[in-house]
C-alpha positions in Angstrom: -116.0 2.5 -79.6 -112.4 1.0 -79.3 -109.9 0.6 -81.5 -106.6 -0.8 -81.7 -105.0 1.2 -84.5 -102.5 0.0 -87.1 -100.7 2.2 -89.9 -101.3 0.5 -92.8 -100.8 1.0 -96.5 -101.3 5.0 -95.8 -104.9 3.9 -93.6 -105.7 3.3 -90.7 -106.4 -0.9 -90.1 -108.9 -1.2 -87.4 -109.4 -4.1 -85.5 -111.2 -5.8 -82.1 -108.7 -5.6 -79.2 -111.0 -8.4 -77.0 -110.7 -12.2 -77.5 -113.8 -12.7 -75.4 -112.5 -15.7 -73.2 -114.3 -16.2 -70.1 -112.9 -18.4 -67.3 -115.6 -20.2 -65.3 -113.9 -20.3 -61.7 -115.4 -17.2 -60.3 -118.9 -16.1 -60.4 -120.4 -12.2 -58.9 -123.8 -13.3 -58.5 -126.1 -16.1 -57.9 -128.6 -16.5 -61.2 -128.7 -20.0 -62.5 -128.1 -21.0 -66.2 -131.6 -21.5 -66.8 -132.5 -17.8 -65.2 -129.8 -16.1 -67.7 -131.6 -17.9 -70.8 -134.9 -16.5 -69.9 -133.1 -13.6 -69.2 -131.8 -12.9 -72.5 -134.5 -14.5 -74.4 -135.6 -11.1 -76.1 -132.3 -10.8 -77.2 -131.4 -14.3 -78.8 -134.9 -13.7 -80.5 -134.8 -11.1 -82.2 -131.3 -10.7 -83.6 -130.7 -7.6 -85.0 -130.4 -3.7 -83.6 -129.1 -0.2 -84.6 -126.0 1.5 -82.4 -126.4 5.4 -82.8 -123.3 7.3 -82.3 -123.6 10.6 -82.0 -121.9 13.5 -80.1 -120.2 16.9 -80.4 -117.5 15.0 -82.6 -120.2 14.8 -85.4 -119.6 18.5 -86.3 -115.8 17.3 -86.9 -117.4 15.0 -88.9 -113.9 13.3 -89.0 -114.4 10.5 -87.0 -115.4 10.4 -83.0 -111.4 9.9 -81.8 -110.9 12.8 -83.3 -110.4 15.0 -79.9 -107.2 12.0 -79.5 -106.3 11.5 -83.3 -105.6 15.3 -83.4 -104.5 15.7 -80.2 -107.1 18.6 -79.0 -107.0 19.6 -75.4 -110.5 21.0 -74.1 -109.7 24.9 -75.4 -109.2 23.4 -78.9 -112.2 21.4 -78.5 -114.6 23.5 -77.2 -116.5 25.1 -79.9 -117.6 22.1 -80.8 -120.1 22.4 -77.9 -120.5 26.1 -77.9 -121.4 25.5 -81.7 -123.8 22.1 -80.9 -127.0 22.7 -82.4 -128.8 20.0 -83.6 -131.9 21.6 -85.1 -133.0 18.7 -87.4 -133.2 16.0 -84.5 -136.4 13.8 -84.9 -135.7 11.0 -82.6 -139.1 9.7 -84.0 -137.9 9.4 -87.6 -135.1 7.6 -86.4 -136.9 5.0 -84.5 -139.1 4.4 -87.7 -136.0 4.4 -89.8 -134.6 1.4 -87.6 -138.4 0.0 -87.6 -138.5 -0.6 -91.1 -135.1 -1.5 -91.4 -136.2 -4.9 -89.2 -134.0 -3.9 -86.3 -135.6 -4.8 -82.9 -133.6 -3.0 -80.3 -131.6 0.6 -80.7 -128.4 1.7 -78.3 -127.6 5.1 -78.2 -124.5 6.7 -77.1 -125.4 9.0 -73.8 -122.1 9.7 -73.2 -118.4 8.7 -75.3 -115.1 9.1 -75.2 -115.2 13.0 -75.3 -117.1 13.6 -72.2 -119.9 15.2 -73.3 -123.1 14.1 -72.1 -126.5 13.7 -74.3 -128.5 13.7 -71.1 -129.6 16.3 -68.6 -126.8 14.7 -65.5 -126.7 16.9 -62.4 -123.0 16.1 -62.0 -121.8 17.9 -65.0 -122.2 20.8 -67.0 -120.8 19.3 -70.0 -124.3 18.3 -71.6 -126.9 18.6 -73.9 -129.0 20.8 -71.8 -126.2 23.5 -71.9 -125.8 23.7 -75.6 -128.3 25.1 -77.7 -130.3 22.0 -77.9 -131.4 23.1 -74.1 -132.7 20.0 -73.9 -132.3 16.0 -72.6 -131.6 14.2 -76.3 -131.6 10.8 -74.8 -135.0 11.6 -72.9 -136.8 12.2 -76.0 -134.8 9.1 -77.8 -136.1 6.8 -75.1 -139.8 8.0 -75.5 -139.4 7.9 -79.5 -138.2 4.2 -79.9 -139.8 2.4 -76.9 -143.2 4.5 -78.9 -142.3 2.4 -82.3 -142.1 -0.9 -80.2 -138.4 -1.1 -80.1 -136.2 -2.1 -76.8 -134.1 0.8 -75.8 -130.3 0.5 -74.4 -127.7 3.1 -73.4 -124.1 3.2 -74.6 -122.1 4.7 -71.8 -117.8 5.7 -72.4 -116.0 4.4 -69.3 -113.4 6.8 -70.7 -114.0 10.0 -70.3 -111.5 13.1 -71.9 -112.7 15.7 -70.7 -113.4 15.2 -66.6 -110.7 17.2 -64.8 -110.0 13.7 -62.4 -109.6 11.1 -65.5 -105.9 10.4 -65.4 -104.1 10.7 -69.1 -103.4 7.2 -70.1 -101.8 6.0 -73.3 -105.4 6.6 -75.2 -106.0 10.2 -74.0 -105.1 13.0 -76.4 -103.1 14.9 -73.9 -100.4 11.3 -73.6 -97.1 12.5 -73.0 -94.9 11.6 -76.5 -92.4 10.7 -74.3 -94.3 8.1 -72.8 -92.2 8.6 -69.8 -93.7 7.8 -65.8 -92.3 11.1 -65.2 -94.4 13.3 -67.8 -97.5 11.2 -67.3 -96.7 11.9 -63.1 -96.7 15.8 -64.1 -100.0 15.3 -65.9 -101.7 14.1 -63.6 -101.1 15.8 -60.9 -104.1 17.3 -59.1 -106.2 14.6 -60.6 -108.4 12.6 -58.1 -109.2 9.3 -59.9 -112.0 8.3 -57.1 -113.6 11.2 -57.8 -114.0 9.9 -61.4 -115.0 6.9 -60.1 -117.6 8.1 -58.3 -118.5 10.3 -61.0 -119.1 7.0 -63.3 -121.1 5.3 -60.6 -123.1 8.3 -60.1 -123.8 9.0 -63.9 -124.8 5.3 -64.8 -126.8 5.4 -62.0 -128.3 8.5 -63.2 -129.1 6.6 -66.5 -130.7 3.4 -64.8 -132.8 5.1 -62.5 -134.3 8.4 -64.6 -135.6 6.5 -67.8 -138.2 3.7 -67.1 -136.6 -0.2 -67.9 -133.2 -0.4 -69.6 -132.6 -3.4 -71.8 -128.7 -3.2 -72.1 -126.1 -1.7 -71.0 -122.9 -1.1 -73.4 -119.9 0.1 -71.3 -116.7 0.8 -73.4 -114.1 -0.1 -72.5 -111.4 -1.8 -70.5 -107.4 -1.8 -71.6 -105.6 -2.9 -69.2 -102.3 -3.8 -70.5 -101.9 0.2 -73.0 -97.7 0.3 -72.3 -98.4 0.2 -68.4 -100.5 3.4 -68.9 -103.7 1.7 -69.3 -107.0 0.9 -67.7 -108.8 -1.8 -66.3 -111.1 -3.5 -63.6 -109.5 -2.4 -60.7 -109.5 1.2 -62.5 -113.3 1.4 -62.7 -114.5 -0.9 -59.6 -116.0 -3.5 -62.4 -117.5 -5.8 -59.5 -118.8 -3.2 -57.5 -120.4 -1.8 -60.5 -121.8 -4.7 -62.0 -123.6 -5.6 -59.3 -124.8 -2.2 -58.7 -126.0 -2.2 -62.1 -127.8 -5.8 -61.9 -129.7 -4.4 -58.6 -130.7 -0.9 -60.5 -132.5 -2.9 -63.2 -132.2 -6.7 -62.8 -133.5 -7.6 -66.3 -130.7 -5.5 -67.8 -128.6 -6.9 -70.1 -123.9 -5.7 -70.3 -121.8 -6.3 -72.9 -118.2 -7.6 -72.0 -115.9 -4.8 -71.8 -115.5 -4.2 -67.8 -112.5 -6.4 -68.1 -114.2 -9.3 -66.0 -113.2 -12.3 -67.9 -112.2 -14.3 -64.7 -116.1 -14.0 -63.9 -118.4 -16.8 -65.4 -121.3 -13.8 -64.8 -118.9 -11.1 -65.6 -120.5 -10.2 -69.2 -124.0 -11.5 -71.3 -122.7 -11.2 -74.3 -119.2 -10.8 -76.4 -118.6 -7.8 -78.9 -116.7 -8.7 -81.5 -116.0 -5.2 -83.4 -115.7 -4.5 -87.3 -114.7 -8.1 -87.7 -115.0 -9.8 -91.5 -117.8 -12.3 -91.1 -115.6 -15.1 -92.1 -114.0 -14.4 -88.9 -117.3 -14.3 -86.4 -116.7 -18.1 -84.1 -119.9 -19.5 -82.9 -119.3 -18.1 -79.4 -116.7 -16.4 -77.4 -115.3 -18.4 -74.4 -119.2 -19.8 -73.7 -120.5 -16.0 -74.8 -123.2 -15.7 -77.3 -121.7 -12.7 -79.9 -123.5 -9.1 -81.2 -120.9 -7.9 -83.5 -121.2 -4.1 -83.8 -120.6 -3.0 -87.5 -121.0 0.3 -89.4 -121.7 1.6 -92.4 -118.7 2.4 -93.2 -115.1 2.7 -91.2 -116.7 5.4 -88.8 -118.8 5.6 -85.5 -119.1 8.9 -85.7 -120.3 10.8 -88.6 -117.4 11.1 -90.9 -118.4 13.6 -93.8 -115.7 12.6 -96.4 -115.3 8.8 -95.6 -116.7 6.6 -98.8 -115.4 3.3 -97.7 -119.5 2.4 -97.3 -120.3 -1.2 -97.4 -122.6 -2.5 -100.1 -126.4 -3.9 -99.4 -124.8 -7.4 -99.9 -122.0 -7.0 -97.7 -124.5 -6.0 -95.1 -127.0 -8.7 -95.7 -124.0 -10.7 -95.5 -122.8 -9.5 -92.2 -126.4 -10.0 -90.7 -127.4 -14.0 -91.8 -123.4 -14.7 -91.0 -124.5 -13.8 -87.6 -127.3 -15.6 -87.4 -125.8 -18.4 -89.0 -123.3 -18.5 -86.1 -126.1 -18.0 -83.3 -125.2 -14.3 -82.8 -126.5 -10.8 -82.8 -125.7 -7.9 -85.5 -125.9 -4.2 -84.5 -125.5 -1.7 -87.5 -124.6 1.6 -86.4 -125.8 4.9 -88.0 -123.3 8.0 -86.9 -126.3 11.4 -87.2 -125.5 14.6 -88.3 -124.5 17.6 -86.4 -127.8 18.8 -87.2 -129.7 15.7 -85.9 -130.5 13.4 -88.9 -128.9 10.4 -90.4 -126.7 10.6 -93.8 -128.5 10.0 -97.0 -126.2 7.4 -97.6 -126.9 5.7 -94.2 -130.5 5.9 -95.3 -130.5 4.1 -98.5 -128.5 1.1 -96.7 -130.8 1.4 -93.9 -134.6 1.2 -97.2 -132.2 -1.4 -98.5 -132.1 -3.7 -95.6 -135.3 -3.1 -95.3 -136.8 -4.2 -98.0 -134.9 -7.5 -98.2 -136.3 -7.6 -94.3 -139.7 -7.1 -95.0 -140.1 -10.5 -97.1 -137.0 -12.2 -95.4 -137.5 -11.0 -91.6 -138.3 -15.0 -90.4 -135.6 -16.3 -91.3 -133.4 -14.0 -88.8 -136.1 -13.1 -85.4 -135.9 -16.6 -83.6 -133.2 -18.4 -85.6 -129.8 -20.0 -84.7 -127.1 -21.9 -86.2 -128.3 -25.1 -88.1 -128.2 -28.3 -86.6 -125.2 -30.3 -87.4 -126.7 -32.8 -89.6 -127.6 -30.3 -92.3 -124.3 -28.9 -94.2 -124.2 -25.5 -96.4 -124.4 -26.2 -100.0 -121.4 -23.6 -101.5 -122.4 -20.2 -101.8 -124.8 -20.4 -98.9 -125.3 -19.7 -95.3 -128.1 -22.2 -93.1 -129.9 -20.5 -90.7 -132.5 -22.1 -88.2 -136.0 -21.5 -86.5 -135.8 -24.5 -84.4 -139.2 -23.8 -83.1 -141.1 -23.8 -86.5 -138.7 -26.5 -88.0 -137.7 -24.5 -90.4 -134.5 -24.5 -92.2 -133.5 -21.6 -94.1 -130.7 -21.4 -97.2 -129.7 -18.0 -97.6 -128.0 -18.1 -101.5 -125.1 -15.6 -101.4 -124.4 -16.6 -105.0 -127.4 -17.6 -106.9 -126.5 -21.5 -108.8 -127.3 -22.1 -112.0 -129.5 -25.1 -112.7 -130.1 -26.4 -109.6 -129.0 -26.9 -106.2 -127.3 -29.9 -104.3 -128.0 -30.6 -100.7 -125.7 -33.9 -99.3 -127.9 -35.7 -97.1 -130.9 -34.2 -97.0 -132.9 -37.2 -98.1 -135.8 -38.4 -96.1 -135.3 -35.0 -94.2 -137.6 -32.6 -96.4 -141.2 -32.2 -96.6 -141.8 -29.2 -98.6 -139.3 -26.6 -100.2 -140.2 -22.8 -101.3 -139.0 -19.6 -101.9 -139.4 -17.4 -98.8 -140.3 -13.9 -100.3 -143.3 -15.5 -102.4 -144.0 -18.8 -100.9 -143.3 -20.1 -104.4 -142.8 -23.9 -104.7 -139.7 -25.4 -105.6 -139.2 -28.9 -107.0 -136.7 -31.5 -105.1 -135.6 -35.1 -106.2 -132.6 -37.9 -105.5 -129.7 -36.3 -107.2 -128.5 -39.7 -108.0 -130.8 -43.2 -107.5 -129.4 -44.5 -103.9 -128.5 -41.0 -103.2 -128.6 -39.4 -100.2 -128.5 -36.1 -101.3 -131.0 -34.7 -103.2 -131.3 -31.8 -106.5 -133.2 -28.4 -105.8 -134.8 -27.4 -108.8 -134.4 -23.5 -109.2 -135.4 -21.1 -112.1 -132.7 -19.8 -114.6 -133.1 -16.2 -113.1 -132.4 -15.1 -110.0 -135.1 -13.8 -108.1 -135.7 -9.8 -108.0 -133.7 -9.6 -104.7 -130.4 -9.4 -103.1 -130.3 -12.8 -101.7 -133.1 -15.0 -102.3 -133.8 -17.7 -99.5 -135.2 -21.1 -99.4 -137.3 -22.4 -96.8 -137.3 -25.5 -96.1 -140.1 -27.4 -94.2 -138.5 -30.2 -92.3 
């Protein structure tokens, strides 16, 4: 992933580097409104997906920038793949991890920032196949999730630290501390940047045409404006490669990071990153949102990191999303030896169980018509197609509930774990609003929801 990084209060404060606006002026291809909507139906449905990051970094296990944070060059870096030995990988208990869960779709990281591939490319030796896993990891991913029902995508690093022709930039861990022209000139000397290119075109290539349908595409990412030592569409050939992409597998869905925000069809979807769900908007610049989140404040698998989000702060993240017509991805950063944290597992049971008696009022919901307002303390979603309209208590009331002007707009009302009846009335006579009856104890779960039949 990207980060801008801030020092703050001894941390590090992470936040998104992408506002998301899209101008409308220019458009790359010719698919009409209604074709896009079909298009990403899947997607809009279901709502909810794991990102996996994994990579050589994970023996680190300090965080997946840490070849730039610690400013390795490849001789410093290298055991890390000499040592890569993921014994313990079971792609197929982590597609029925993510199953349970409720998640729908999985990306994976084939390649990030590091270089170093997960997948058997013929333009590199830097890859899986060449460690002691001797084998293509993202093959047997693909065949392990698409087996459990799930849609499959492919994360792919745009940046790449350890190709000989990637120029050092202002986010490479060989930057001059200078930051003059002059030491990043000596630097780069030698280095053939369309050979990268090519290199790029030819790997995603790879990755759309070896592994049956793709369903998206994550490419990370641009930064154009890094001090005048950055990156952006002209650097990668974003047009060229978007369309290449869309004629490779024409159902495929790309996030927004190719730094194409003059193009109406330039992205599918925005990617707000580790933002505070009070923050999500409703879209980005006419984008629908999937917010990628983790666990905690790593990608990669950080062994001594405990800043781990609670099961309500998660919960929280996902029906704020939902709320806001928007996608949630919750990433999982494996082991070096193949198998997710414990601690990334009980989030993962704990999400699933609220899920399992929960799960309809996330697949196939949206942001509540404008009619119906949030009571305080909880978030509305919407299942327009059912008629459904679901309030998601993120603090339980006592006594009862109030919901202004919802009279005359209610047939039935229930708990949606146990399809148990609850009571309504006029809070008031000549009231519009009307009085939720609820029981004095909470329900035995995280956050109970109301369904309410319209």
């Amino acid at each position: 992933m990207r980060f801008l990084r801030i020092l703050f209060a001894g941390g590090w404060l992470i936040l998104s580097s992408h506002s998301g606006a899209y101008a409308q002026q220019k458009k790359i291809g010719n698919e009409t409104p209604e074709q896009k909507q079909q298009r990403m139906a899947w997607w809009s449905n279901d709502r909810f997906g794991m990102f996996i990051h994994w990579g050589l970094y994970s023996q680190a296990a300090r965080h997946e920038w840490v070849k730039r944070w610690e400013r390795m060059n490849d001789t410093q870096y290298k055991p890390y793949f000499d040592m890569f030995d993921p014994d313990m990988y079971d792609p197929k208990a982590w597609a029925k991890m993510a199953k349970a869960a409720g998640m729908k779709y999985a990306v994976l990281t084939t390649k990030h920032h590091e270089g170093f591939c997960l997948f058997d490319s013929k333009y590199t030796d830097y890859k899986a196949t060449n460690t002691r896993a001797k084998r293509d990891l993202v093959r047997e991913w693909v065949a392990a999730f698409r087996a459990e029902g799930l849609k499959v995508g492919f994360y792919y690093s745009l940046l790449d630290w350890h190709h000989p022709d990637y120029t050092v930039d202002g986010l490479h861990p060989l930057q001059p501390a200078s930051e003059a022209d002059s030491d990043y000139a000596k630097l780069n000397k030698g280095r053939d940047w369309k050979k990268y290119r090519q290199y790029l075109r030819d790997q995603i290539t790879e990755l759309l045409t070896g592994y049956g349908k793709i369903d998206i595409l994550w490419l990370d990412f641009s930064y154009p404006n890094k001090n005048g030592h950055g990156k952006s569409h002209d650097d990668w050939g974003s047009v060229e490669l978007l369309k290449m992409i869309r004629k490779l597998q024409p159902g495929i869905l790309v996030d927004n990071r190719l730094d194409l925000e003059d193009y109406s069809d330039g992205a599918d979807f925005a990617t707000p990153e580790q933002v505070k769900p009070s923050e999500l908007q409703n879209n980005y610049g006419g984008l629908p949102f999937e917010t990628c989140q983790t666990f905690s404040g790593s990608w990669g698998y950080y062994r001594d990191e405990n800043s781990w989000k609670t099961n309500h702060e998660l919960l929280t993240l996902l029906i704020t999303s939902v709320s806001k017509s928007g996608n949630l991805i919750l990433n999982v950063g494996p082991t070096a030896r193949g198998v997710f944290d414990y601690r990334a597992q009980r989030a993962l049971d704990s999400i699933g169980i609220w899920m399992k008696w929960n799960s309809k009022a996330i697949y196939g919901c949206k942001e509540a018509p404008a009619e119906f307002s949030a009571p305080a303390g909880t978030l509305l979603t919407y299942h327009p197609a059912d008629r459904r309209l679901y309030v998601h208590l993120m603090t339980y009331p006592s006594g009862g509930l109030t919901l202004s002007g919802y009279k005359g707009k209610i047939k039935y009302a229930q708990f949606l774990h146990d399809a148990s009846e609850l009571k309504f009335s006029p809070a008031a006579e000549g009231s519009n609003d009307l009085l939720l009856k609820l029981p004095a104890q909470k329900p035995n779960i995280e956050v109970p929801v109301i369904e309410l039949v319209l």
